[in-house]
VEXVEXGU-440927 format. One line per 3 residues: number of its first residue (from 1); their letters; for each residue z negated, x, y negated of C-alpha. Coordinates in nm, 4 decimals. Layout:
BEGIN
NUM> A> Z,X,Y; ...
***
This chain:
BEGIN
1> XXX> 0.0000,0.0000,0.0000; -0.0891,0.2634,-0.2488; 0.2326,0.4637,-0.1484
4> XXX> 0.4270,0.1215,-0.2287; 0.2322,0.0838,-0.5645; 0.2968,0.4280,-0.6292
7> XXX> 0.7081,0.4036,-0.5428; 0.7199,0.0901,-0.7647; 0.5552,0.2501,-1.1115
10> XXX> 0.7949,0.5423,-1.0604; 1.1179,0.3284,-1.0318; 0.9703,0.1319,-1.3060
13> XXX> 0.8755,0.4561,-1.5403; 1.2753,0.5788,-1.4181; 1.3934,0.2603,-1.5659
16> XXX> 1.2166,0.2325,-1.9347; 1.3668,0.6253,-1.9316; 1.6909,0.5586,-1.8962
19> XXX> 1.6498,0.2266,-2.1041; 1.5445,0.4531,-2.4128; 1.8130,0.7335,-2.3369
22> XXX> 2.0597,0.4470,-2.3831; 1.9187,0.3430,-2.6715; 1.9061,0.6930,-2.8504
25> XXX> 2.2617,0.7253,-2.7444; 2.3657,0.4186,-2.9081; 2.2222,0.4484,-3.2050
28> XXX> 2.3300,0.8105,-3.2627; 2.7049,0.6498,-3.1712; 2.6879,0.3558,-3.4322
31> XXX> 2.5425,0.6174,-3.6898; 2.8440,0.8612,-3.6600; 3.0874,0.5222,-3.6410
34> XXX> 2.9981,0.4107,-3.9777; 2.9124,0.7413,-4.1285; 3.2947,0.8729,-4.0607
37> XXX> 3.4414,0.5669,-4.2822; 3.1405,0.6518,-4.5471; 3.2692,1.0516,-4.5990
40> XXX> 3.6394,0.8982,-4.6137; 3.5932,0.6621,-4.9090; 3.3256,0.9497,-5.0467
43> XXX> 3.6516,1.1524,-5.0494; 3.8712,0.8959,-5.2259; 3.6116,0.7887,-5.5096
46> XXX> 3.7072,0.8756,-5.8429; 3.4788,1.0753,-6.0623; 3.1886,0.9090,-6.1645
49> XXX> 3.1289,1.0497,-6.4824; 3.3857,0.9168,-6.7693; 3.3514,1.2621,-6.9202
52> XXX> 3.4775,1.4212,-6.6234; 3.7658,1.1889,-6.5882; 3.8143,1.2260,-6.9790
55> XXX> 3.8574,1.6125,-6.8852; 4.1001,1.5642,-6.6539; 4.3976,1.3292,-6.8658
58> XXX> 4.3266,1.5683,-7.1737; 4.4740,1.8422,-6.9941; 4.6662,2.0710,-7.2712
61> XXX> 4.9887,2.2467,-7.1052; 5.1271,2.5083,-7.3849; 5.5207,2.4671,-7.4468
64> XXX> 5.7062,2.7559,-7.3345; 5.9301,2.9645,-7.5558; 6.2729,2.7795,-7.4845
67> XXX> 6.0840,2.4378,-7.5529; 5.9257,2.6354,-7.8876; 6.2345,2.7304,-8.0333
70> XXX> 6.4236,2.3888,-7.9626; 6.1437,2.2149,-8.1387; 6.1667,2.4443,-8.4168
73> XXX> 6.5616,2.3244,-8.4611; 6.4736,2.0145,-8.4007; 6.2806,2.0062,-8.7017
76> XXX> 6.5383,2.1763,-8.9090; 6.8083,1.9027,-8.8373; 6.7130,1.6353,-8.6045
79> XXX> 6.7827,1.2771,-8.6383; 6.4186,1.1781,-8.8049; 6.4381,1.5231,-9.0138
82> XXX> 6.7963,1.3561,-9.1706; 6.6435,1.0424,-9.1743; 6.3627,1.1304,-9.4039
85> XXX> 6.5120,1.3811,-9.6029; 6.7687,1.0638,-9.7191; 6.4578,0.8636,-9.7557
88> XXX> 6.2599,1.0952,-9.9562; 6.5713,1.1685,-10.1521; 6.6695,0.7491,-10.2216
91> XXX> 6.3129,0.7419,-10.3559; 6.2908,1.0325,-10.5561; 6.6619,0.9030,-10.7144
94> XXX> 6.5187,0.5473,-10.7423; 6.2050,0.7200,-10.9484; 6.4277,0.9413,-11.1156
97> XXX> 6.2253,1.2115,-11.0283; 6.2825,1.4998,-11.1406; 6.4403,1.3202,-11.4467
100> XXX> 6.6159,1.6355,-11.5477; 6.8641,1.5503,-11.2372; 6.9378,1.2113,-11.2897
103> XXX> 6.9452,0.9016,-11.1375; 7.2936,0.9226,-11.0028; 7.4648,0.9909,-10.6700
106> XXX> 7.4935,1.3679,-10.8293; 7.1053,1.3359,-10.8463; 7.0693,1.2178,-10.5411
109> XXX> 7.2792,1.5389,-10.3824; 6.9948,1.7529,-10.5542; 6.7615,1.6076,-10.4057
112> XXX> 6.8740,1.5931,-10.0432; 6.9371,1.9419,-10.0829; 6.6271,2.0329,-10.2400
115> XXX> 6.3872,1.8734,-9.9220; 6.6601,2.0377,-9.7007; 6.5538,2.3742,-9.8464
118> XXX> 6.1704,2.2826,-9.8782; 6.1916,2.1500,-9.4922; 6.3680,2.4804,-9.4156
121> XXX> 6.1404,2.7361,-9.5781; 5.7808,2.4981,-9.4036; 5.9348,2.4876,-9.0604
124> XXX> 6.0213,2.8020,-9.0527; 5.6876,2.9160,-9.1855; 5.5563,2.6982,-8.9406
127> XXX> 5.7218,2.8526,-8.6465; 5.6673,3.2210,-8.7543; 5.3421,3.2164,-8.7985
130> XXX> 5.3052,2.9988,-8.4311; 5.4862,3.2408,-8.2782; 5.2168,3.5098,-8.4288
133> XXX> 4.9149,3.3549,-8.4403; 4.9830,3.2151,-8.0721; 4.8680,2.8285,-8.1593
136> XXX> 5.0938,2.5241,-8.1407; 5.1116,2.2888,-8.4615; 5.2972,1.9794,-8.3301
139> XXX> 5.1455,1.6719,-8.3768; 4.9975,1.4463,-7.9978; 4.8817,1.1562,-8.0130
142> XXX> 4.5063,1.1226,-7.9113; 4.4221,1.0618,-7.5414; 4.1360,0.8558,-7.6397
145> XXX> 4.2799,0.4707,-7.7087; 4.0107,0.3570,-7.9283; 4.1015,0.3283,-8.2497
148> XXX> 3.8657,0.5320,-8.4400; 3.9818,0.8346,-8.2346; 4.3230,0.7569,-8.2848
151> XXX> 4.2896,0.7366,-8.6485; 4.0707,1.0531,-8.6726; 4.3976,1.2538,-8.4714
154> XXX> 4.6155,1.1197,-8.6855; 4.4174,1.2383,-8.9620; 4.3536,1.6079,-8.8989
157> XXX> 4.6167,1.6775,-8.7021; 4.8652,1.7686,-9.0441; 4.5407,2.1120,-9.0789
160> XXX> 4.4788,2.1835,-8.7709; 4.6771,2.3152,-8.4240; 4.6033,2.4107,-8.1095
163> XXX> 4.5133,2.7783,-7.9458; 4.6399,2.8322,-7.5792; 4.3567,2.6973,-7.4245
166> XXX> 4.4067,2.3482,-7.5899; 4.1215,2.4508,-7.8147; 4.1679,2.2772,-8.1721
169> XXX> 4.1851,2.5664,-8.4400; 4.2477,2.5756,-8.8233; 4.6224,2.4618,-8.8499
172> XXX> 4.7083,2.8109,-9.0650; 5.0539,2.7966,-8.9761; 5.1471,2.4373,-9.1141
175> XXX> 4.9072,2.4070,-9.3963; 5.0787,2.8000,-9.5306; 5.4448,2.5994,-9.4536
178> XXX> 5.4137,2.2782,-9.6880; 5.2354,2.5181,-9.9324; 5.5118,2.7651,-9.9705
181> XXX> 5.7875,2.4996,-9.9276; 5.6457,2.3407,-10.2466; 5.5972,2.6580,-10.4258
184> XXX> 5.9183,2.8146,-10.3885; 6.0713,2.5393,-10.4436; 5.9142,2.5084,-10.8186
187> XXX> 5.9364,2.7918,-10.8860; 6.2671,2.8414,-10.7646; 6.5104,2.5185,-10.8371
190> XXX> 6.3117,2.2808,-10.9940; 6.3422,2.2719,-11.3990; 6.1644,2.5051,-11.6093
193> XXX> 5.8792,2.2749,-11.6690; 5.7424,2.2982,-11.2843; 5.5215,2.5948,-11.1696
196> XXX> 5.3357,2.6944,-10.8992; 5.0464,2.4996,-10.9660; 5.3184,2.1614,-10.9285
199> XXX> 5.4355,2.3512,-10.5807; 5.0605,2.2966,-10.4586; 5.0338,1.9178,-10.5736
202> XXX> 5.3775,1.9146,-10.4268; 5.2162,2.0742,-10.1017; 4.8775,1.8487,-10.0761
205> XXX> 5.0423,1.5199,-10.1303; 5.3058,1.6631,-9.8332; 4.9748,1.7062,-9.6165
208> XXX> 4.8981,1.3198,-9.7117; 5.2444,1.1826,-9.6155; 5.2294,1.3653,-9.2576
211> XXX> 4.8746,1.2358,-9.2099; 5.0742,0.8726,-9.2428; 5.3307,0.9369,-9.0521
214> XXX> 5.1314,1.0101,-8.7837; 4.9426,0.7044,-8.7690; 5.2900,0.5419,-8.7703
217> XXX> 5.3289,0.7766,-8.4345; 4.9917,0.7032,-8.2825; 5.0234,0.2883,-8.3594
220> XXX> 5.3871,0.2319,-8.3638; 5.6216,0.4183,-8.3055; 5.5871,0.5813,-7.9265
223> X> 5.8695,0.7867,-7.8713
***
């Protein structure tokens, strides 16, 4: 009887064994089920952090040299270039200013071919000094969408440029452009009465105009 007893606890001890192996196994078989789908989608996620996303779609790639230099003649006789120089000429006829030229189609020629030279001697300040100083002065629009930021790029962008890193610098380059575009250009082929100091009103209110164009180019116009 005691050997029976005996034979019965041991098939009974055998069984609760085997009963908790299989339950260990199980368990360690559902955890690695669900933890493989876990580490998948852990893989997929996209970056918590807004700043770290932010990072990633301001990414700054520096124009190469060919790119450069067909930017820079672009900007010496593009379409828009034409486009404003007409403009900026129509008004300047329709203001008669500079009176001494006349409000005429004669006075009109002037003019075109007094922003042609001004356009030429900023650009190619512009570019020169790029080239040297190793920044980039084009004008992007702002990465940010809100409209504050926007405005704020729009704003600055006409003094400052960017280093090779995509590190915003003092824009030395354009500001030293639009300031010796107007200055030569009073002192050179504008009537007697303008001088230098009229080239760097001339310059400033340039400055002003780009600002507003670029909001144009950040809210309007997306090409």
């Amino acid at each position: 009887m005691r050997k029976f007893l005996l034979g019965v606890a041991f098939c009974l001890a055998a069984s609760g064994n085997l009963q908790a192996q299989s339950i260990e196994t199980a368990t360690v078989s559902e955890a690695i089920t669900y933890t493989e789908p876990i580490a998948e989608k852990a893989k997929l996620r996209k970056p918590d952090r807004p700043e770290a996303e932010a990072v990633q779609q301001d990414a700054y790639i520096p124009p190469d040299a060919k790119t450069r230099q067909k930017r820079y003649l672009n900007s010496l006789f593009g379409p828009v270039t034409l486009a404003k120089t007409v403009a900026t000429a129509g008004w300047g006829t329709w203001r008669n200013s500079p009176e001494e030229w006349g409000d005429n189609w004669e006075g009109f020629g002037r003019r075109v071919a007094s922003n042609l030279g001004k356009n030429v001697i900023k650009q190619t300040t512009t570019y020169g000094l790029d080239e040297v100083l190793k920044v980039d002065s084009r004008f992007y629009r702002s990465r940010k969408r809100d409209i504050g930021s926007r405005i704020k790029n729009a704003v600055i962008s006409p003094v400052t440029a960017r280093n090779r890193e995509g590190e915003r610098v003092i824009g030395i380059p354009r500001i030293a452009g639009t300031y010796a575009a107007g200055i030569v250009a009073a002192e050179a082929w504008y009537p007697d009465r303008y001088d230098w100091k009229d080239g760097v009103k001339s310059g400033t209110m340039s400055l002003g105009f780009q600002a507003a164009f670029n909001l144009i180019k950040e809210f309007v116009w997306k090409k």
